[in-house]
C-alpha positions as CSV (number, residue, x, y, z in Angstrom):
1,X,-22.0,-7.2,-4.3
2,X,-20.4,-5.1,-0.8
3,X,-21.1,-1.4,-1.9
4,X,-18.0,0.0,-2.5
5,X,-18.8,3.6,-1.9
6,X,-17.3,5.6,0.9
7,X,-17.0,8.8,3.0
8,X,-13.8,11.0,3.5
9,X,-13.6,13.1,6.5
10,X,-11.2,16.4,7.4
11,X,-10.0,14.6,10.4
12,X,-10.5,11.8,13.0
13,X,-11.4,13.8,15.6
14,X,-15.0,14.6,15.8
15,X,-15.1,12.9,12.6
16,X,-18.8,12.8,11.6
17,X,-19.6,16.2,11.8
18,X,-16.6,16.8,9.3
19,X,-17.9,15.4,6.5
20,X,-15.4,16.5,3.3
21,X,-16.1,14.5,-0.2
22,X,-18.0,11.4,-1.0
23,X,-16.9,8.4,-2.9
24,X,-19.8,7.2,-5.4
25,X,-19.7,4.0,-7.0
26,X,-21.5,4.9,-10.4
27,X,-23.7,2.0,-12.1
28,X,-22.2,-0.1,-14.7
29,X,-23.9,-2.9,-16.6
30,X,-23.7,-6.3,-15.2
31,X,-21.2,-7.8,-17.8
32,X,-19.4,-4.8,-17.6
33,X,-15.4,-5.4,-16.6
34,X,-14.8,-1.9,-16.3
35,X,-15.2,0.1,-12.4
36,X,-16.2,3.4,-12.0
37,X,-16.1,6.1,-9.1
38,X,-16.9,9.5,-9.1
39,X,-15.0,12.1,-6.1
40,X,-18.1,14.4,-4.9
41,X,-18.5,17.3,-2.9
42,X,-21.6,17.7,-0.5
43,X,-22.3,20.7,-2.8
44,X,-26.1,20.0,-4.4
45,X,-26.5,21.4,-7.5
46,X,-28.8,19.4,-9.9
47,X,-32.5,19.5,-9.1
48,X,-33.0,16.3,-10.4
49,X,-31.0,14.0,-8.0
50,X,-30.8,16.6,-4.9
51,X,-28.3,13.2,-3.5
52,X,-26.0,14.2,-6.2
53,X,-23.1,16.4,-5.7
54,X,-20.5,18.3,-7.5
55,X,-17.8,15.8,-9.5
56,X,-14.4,16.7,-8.9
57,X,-12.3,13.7,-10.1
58,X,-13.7,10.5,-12.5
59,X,-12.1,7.3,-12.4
60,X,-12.2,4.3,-14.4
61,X,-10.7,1.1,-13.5
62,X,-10.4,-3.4,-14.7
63,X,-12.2,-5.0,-12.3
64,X,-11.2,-8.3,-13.5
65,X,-7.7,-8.6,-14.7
66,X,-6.1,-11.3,-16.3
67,X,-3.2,-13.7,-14.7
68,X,-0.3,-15.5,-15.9
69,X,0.1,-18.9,-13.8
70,X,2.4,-20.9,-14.3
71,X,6.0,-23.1,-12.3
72,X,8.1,-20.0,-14.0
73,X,7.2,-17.2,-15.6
74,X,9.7,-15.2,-17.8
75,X,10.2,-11.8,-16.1
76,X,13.2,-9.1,-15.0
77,X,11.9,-7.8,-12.2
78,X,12.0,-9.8,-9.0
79,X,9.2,-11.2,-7.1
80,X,10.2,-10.0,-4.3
81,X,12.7,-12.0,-3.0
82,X,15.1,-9.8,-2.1
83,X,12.7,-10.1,0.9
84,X,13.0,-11.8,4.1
85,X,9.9,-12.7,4.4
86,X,9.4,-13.7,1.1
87,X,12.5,-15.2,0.3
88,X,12.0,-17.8,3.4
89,X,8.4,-18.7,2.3
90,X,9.7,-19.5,-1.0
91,X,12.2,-22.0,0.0
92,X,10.0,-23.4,2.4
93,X,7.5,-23.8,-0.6
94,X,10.8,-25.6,-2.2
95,X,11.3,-28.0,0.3
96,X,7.8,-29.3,0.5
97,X,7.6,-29.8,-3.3
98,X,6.1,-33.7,-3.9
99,X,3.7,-34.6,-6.3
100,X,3.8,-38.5,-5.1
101,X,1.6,-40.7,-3.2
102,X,-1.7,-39.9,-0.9
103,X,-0.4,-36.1,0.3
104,X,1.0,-34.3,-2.5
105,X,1.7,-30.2,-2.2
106,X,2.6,-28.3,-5.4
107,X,3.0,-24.4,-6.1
108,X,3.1,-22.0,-8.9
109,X,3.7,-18.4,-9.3
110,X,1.3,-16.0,-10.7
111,X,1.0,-12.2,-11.7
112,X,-1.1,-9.8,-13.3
113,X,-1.7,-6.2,-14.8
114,X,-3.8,-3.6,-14.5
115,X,-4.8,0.1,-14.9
116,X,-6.9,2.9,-14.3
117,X,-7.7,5.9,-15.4
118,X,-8.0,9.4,-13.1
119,X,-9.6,12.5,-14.6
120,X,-10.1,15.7,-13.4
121,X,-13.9,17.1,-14.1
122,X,-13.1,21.1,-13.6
123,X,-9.8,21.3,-15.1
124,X,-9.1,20.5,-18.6
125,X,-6.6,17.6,-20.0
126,X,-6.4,14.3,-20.7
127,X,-6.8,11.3,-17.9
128,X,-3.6,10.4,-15.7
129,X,-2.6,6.6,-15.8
130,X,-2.3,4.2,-13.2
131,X,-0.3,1.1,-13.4
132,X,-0.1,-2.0,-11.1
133,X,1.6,-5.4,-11.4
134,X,0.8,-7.7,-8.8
135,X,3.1,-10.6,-8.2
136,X,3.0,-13.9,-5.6
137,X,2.4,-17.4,-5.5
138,X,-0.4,-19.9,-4.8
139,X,-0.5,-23.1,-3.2
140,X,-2.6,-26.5,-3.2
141,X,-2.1,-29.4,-0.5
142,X,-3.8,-32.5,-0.9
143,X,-4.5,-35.2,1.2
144,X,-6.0,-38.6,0.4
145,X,-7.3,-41.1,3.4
146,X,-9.8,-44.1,3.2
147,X,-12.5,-44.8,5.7
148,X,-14.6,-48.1,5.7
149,X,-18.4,-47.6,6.1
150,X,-21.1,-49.6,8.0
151,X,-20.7,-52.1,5.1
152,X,-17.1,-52.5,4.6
153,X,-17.1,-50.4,1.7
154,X,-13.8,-48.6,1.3
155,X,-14.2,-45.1,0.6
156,X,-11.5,-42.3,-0.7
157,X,-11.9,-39.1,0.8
158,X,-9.8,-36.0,-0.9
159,X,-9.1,-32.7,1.0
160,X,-7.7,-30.0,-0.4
161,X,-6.0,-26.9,1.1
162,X,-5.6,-23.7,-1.2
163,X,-3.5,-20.6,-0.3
164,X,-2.7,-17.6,-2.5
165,X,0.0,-15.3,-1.2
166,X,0.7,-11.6,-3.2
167,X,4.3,-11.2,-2.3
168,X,4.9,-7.8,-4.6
169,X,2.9,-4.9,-5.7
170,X,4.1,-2.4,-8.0
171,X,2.0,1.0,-8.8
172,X,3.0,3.6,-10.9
173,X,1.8,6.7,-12.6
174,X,2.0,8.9,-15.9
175,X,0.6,12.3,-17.0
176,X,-1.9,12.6,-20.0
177,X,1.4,12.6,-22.2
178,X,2.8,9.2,-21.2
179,X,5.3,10.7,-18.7
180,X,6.0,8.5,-15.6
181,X,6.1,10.8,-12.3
182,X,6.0,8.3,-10.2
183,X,6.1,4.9,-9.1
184,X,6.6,2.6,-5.9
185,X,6.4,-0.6,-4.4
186,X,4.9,-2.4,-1.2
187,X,5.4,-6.1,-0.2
188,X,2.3,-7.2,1.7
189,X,3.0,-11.2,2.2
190,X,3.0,-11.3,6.1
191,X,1.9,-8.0,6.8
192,X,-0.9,-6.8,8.9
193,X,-0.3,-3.7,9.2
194,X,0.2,-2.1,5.4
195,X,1.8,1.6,4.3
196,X,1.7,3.2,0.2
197,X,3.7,5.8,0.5
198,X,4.7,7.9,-2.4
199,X,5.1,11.7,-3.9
200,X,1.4,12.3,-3.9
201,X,0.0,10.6,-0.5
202,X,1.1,8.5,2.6
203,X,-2.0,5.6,3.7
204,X,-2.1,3.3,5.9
205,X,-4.4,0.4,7.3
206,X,-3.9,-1.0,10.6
207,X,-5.2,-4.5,11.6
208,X,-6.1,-5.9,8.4
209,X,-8.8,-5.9,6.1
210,X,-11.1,-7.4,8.3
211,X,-10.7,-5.3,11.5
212,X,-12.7,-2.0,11.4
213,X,-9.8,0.1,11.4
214,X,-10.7,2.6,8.6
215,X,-7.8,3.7,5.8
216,X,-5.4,6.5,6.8
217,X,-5.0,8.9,3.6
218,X,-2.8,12.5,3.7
219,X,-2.0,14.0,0.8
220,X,1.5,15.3,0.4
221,X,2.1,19.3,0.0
222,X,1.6,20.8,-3.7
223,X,-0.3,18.2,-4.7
224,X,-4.1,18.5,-5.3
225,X,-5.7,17.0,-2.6
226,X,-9.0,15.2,-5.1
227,X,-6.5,13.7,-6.8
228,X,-4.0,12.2,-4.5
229,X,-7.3,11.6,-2.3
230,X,-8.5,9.0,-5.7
231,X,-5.1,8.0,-6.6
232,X,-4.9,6.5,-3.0
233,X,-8.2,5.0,-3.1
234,X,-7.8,2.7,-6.0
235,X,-4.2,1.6,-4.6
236,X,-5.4,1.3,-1.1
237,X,-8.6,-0.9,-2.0
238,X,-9.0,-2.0,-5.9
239,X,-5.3,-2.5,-6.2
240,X,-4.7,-4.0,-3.0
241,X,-3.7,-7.8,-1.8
242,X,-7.1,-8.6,-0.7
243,X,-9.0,-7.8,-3.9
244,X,-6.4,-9.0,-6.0
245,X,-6.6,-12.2,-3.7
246,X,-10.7,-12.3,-4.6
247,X,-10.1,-12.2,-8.5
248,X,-7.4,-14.7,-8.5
249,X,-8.4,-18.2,-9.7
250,X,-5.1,-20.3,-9.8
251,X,-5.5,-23.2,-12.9
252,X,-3.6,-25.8,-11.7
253,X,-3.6,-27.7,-14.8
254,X,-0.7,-25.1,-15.6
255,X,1.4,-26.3,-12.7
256,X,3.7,-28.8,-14.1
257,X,3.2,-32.5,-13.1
258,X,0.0,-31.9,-11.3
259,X,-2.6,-34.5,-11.0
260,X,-6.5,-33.7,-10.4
261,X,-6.8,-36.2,-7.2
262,X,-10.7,-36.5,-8.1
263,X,-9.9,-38.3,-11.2
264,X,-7.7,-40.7,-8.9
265,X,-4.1,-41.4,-9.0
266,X,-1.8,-43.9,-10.4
């Protein structure tokens, strides 16, 4: 498993002598669904792990959500059509619909729910509530061809092309008391280059998730910068296309009229 804990520095310039907090992965047991992080100061106060520093904020978060797949999937809120982007790579997905003969290409849609929990450690109160819904669609192109071996056996080769696309991410957030104070949207399908921007922080992520670009995070005036700092960080990296992406395992026995091309076809 990547470790998933990280550094937050004051500022970009100079950056590694301005060491601020400390983002700490805390153990879990290994069949345990559940994430969680701890915001630290550099401040070393137990004798007993001198590594250890004060806990501002606790999080808790799924790691493994559950999906609904399926050719439709009953819902009032868009997928994000409304779109451009979106709304051509849909009806291009439309017009290459066939489920016929040695190159068949099907898709479904998909979406999921999730949550965490944010806590602060020094104030008292109950836990705020995060909220995601994640919404897209996933693809599978096969192609069937025959080669002929040294003995004029006929052989039947299958290749198989997968893509999974998150068109639509939703986030919102409640006080202790169920109250929603706020909640917004991002639509990442096509997008290098990604913004969250909301009443509590503004991030950004330049280049992708592979480029070594590192996540932008400022917290907005009035608000308490632990918090918006942890409420970014699980929107910006546990709640964001590419680890959705990693936890989605399209069934494509639910996609209607689909054929699994290793059993052969008719």
């Amino acid at each position: 498993m990547f470790n998933k804990d990280y550094e937050v520095f004051r500022d970009e310039v100079d950056y590694k002598n301005n060491r601020w907090l400390f983002l700490n992965r805390v153990g879990k047991g290994l069949f345990d669904t559940t994430g969680y992080i701890d915001l630290e100061n550099y401040v070393r106060i137990d004798p007993n792990d001198k590594k250890k520093g004060q806990v501002l904020w606790k999080l808790k978060y799924n790691e493994k959500p559950h999906f609904d797949m399926g050719q439709t999937l009953d819902d009032s809120e868009s997928d994000g059509e409304s779109n451009p982007y979106v709304s051509n790579m849909y009806n291009a997905y439309m017009q290459r619909l066939i489920n016929q003969g040695d190159h068949r290409f099907y898709t479904m849609k998909w979406r999921t729910f999730s949550e965490a929990k944010l806590k602060s450690v020094k104030n008292p109160g109950g836990a705020y509530d995060v909220k995601i819904k994640a919404k897209g669609y996933c693809t599978r192109e096969v192609t069937i061809s025959y080669t002929t071996n040294e003995n004029g056996t006929r052989q039947r080769n299958v290749n198989i092309k997968d893509e999974e696309v998150v068109t639509k991410i939703s986030y919102k957030i409640k006080t202790p008391d169920g109250n929603t104070i706020d909640k917004f949207h991002i639509y990442p399908a096509g997008r290098t280059d990604l913004e969250w921007n909301c009443g509590a922080f503004k991030a950004t992520l330049t280049g992708g998730w592979f480029s070594n670009n590192p996540h932008q995070i400022v917290s907005k005036p009035g608000i308490d910068p632990g918090f918006a700092l942890l409420f970014a960080h699980v929107c910006v990296t546990e709640f964001a296309p590419d680890e959705i992406k990693k936890d989605l395992k399209p069934d494509w026995n639910l996609c209607p009229g689909y054929t699994n091309p290793h059993n052969g076809w008719s």
